[in-house]
C-alpha positions as CSV (number, residue, x, y, z in Angstrom):
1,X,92.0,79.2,13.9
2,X,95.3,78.0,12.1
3,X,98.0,77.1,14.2
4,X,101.5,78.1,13.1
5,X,103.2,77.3,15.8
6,X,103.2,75.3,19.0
7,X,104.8,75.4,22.5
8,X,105.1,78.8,22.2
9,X,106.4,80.8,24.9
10,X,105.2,83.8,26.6
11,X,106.9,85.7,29.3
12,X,105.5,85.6,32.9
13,X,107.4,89.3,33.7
14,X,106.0,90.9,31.2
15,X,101.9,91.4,30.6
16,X,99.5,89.7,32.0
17,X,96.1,88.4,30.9
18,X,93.4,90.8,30.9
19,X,91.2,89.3,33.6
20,X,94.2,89.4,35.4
21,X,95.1,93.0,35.5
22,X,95.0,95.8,38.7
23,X,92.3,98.0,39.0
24,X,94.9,100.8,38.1
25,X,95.9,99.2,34.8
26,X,91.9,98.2,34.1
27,X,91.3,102.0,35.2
28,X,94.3,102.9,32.2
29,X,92.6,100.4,29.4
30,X,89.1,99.8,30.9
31,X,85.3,100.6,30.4
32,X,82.4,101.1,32.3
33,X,78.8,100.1,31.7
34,X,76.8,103.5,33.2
35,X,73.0,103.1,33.3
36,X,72.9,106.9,33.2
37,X,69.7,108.9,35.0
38,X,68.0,111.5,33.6
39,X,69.2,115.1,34.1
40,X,72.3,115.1,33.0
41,X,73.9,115.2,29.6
42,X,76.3,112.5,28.9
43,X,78.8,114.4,28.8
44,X,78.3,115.7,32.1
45,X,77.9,112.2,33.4
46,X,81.6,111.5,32.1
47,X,82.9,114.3,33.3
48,X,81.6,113.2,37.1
49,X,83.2,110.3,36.5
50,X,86.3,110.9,35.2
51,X,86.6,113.2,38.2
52,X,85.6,110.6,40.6
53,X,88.4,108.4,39.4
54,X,90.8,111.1,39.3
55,X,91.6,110.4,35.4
56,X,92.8,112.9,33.2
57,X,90.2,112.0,30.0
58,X,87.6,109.5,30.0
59,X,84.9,109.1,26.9
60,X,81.2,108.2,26.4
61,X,79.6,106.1,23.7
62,X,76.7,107.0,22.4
63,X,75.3,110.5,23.5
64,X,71.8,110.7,25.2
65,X,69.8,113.2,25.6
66,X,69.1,114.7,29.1
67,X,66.2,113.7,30.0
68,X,67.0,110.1,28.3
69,X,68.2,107.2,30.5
70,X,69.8,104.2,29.7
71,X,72.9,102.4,28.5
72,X,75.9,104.7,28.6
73,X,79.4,102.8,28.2
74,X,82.2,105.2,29.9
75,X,85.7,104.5,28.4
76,X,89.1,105.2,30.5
77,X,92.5,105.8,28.8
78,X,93.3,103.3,25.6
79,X,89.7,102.3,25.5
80,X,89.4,105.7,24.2
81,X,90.9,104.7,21.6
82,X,87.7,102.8,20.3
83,X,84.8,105.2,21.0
84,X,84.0,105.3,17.0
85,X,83.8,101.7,17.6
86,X,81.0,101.7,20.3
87,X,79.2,104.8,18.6
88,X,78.7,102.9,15.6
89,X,77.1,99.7,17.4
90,X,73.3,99.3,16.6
91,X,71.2,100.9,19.4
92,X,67.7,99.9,21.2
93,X,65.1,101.9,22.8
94,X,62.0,101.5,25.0
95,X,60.1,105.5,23.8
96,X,56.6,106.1,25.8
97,X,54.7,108.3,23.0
98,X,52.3,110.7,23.0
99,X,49.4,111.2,20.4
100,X,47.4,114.0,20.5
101,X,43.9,112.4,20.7
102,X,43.2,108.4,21.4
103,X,45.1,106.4,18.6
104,X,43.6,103.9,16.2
105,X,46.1,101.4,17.2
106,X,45.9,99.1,13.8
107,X,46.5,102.1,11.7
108,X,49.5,103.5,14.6
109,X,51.2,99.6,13.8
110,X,50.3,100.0,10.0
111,X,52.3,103.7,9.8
112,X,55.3,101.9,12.4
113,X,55.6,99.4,9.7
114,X,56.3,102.1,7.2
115,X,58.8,103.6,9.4
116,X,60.9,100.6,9.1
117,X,64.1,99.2,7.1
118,X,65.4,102.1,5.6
119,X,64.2,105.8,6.1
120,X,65.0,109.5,6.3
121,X,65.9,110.4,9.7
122,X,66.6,114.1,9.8
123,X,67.8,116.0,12.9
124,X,65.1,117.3,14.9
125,X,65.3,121.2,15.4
126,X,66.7,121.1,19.0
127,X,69.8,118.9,17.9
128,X,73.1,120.5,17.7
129,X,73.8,118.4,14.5
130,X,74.1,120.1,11.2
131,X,70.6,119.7,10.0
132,X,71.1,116.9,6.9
133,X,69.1,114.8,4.9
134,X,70.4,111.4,5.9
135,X,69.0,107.6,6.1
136,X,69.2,105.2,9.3
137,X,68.3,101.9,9.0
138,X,65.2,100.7,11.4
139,X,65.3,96.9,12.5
140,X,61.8,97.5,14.8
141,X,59.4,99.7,15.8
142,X,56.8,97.8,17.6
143,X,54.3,98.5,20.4
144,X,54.7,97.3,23.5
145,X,51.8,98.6,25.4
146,X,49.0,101.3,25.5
147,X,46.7,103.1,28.0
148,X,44.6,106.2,26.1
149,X,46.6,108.8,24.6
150,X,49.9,106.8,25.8
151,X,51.8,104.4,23.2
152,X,54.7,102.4,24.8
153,X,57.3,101.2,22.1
154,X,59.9,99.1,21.6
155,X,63.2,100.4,18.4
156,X,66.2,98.5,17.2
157,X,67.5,101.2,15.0
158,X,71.5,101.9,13.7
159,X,73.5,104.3,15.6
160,X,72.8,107.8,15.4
161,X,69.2,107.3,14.6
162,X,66.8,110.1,16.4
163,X,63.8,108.7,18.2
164,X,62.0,112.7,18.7
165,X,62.3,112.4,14.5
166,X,60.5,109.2,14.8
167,X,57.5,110.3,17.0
168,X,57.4,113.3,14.7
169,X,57.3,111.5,11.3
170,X,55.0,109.2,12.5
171,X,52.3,112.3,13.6
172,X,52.8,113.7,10.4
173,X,51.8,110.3,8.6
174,X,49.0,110.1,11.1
175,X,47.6,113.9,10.7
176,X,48.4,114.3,14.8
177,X,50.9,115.5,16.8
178,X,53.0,112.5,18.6
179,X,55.2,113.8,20.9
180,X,58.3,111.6,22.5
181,X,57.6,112.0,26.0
182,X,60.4,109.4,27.7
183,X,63.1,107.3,26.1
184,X,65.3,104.4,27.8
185,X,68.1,102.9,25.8
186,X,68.5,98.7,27.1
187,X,71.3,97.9,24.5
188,X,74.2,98.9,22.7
189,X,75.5,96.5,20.5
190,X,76.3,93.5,22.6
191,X,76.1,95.5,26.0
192,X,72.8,95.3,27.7
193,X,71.4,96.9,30.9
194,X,71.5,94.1,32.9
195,X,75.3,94.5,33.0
196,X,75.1,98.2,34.3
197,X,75.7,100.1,37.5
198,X,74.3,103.4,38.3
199,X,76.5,106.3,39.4
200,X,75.8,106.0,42.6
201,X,77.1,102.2,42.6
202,X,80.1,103.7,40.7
203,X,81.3,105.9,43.4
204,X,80.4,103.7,46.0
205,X,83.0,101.2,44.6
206,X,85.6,103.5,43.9
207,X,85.3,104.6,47.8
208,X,85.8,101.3,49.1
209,X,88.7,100.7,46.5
210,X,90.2,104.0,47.6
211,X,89.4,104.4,51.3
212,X,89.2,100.8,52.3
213,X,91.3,99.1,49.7
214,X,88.4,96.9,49.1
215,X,89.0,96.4,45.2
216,X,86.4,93.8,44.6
217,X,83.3,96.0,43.7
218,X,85.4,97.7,41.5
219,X,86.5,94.6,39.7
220,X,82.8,93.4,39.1
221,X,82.0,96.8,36.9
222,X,85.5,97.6,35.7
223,X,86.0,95.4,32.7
224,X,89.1,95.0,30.1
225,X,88.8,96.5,26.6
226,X,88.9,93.3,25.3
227,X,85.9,92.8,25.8
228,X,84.5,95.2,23.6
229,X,86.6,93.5,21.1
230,X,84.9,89.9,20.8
231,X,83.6,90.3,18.0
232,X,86.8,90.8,15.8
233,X,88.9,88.4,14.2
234,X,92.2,87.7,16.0
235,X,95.9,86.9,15.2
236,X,97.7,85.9,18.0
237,X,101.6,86.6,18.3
238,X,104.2,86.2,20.1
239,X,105.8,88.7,22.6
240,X,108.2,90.0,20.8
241,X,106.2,91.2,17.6
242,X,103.6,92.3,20.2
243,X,106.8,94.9,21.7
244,X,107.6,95.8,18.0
245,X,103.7,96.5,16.9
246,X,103.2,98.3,20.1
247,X,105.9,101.1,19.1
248,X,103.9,101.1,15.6
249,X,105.7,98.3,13.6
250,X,103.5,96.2,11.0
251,X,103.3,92.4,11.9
252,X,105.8,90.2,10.1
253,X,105.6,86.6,9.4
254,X,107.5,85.3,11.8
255,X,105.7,86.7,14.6
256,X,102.4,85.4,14.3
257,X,101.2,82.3,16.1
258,X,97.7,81.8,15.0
259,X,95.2,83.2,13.1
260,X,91.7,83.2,12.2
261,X,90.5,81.3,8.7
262,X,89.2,83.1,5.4
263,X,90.6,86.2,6.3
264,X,90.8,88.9,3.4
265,X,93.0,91.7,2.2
266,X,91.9,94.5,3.8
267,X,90.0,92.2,6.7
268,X,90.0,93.8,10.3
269,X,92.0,92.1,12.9
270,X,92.9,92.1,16.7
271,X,96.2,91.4,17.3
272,X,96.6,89.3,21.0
273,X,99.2,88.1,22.3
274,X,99.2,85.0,23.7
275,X,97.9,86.2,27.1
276,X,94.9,87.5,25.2
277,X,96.0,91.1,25.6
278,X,94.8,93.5,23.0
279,X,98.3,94.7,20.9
280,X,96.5,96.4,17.8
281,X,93.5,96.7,15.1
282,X,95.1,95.9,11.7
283,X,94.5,95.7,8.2
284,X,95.0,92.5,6.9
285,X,98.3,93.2,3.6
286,X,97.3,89.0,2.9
287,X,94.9,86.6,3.1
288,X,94.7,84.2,5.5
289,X,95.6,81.1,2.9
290,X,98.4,82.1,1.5
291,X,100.7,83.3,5.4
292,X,101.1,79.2,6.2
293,X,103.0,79.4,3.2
294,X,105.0,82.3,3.6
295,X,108.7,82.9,5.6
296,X,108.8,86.1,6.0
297,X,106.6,89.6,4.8
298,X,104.0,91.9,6.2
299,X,100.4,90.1,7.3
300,X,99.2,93.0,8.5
301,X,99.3,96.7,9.2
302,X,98.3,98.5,12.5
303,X,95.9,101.6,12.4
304,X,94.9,101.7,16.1
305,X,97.6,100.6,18.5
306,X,96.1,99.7,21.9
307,X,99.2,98.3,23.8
308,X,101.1,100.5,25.7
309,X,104.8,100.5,24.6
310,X,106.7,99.7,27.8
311,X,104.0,96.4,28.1
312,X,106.8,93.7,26.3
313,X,110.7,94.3,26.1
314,X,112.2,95.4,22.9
315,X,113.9,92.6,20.9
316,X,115.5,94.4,18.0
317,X,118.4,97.3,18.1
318,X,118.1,100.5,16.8
């Protein structure tokens, strides 16, 4: 980072950091991490949610199939704001296959191979996407195990790949059917199972939040938008400029603190404060070289304000 300024002040009656926050704020700029069961749509699994808590909107990222399970991030309020975000992330998944007679499992890995790096992945025929011809990039498509007709595998693919295309290209190569017959997703980007709760869990901490005002459960899944953040470069500034970018202002010079080195025009940037509190994605207006050097000017222009607008007090008049 480059430092700008030091001994800067931040107020202690305004914001707060975002481990710190109330399960009512979290709930207003939060996520969960659902490992959804199979049955439901994800969108059904949302709304049960959203209802649960009693929000007025909550999002998914990343749809599954019904009869999928697996990694299913539920977003509340201004984490909403981020959903193309999440859907975007690369994607993994365990697939049990099918094959139509006992496999030759040398020529199966040879035909997997082929189905790697980048390929046409068209919508299968059940999908209620347009059908399209389109590419996905596939990192791997290994297998894991095998017993007869069974093929258990193991995909790292980009987001919006589909797996039932996969088993079907890969018959077709083979001259047999293959057919998908289970699909788990473990990751999502940097999320991972191991940091899911199942629906069940979820409602059993909300009751002992709501009934018992027991909060802690709920503060072990409920976590900060931040966090889906960690990946982007930051800009930390002070409180004021956070106030003025929150009602849509671009950041000025004199409001930034720090900022992260060999930035670009046109670079991606989380704005913080100095608490850590997501203000804003922004587009960098200047490298990061030349803003030691500058007095005053635009650094960077918001296109997704996250901070709610009553967070800092205004310090400018109308």
């Amino acid at each position: 980072m480059i430092i700008l300024q030091n001994d800067v002040e931040t107020s202690k009656d305004h914001g707060c950091s975002p481990s710190d926050r109330s399960v009512e704020q979290l709930l207003e700029s939060g996520f969960f991490l659902l490992d959804k069961a199979p049955g439901p749509s994800s969108h059904q699994v949302s709304a049960w949610a959203r209802d649960l808590l009693g929000l007025e909107k909550m999002g998914h990222g990343g749809t599954l199939d019904p009869f999928a399970t697996g990694l299913l991030p539920l977003l509340c309020g201004k984490a909403m704001r981020l959903t193309g975000r999440i859907l975007t992330h690369d994607k993994s998944y365990i697939a049990l296959l099918k094959f139509e007679s006992v496999p030759d499992i040398a020529e199966v890995e040879s035909k997997m191979k082929d189905l790697t790096g980048k390929v046409y992945n068209v919508p299968p025929e059940i999908s209620a996407v347009k059908v399209q011809v389109r590419t996905r990039k596939i990192g791997k498509f290994d297998i894991l195990d095998t017993n007869d007709k069974l093929v258990l595998t193991y995909i790292e693919c980009e987001a919006g790949t589909y797996i039932r295309t996969m088993a079907r290209d890969l018959g077709l190569m083979l001259n047999t059917k293959v057919e998908l017959k289970e699909l788990r997703r473990p990751s999502s980007g940097r999320f991972h199972l191991k940091h899911s709760i199942t629906m069940q869990q979820l409602s059993d901490a909300f009751w002992l939040w709501d009934t018992k005002g027991d909060e802690s459960a709920m503060r072990k899944i409920l976590h900060p938008m931040e966090e889906m953040l960690e990946d982007v470069p930051r800009i930390v500034v002070k409180d004021g400029a956070a106030a003025a970018i929150s009602h849509g202002a671009p950041l000025l010079r004199p409001g930034v603190v720090s900022l992260a080195e060999n930035l670009g025009v046109g670079s991606e940037v989380l704005i913080v404060t100095i608490k850590g509190e997501a203000v804003a994605l922004a587009e960098m207006v200047q490298p990061s070289k030349v803003i030691p050097d500058m007095t005053k000017g635009e650094v960077a222009k918001p296109n997704c304000v996250l901070m709610r607008e009553d967070t800092y007090p205004r310090s400018w008049k109308n």
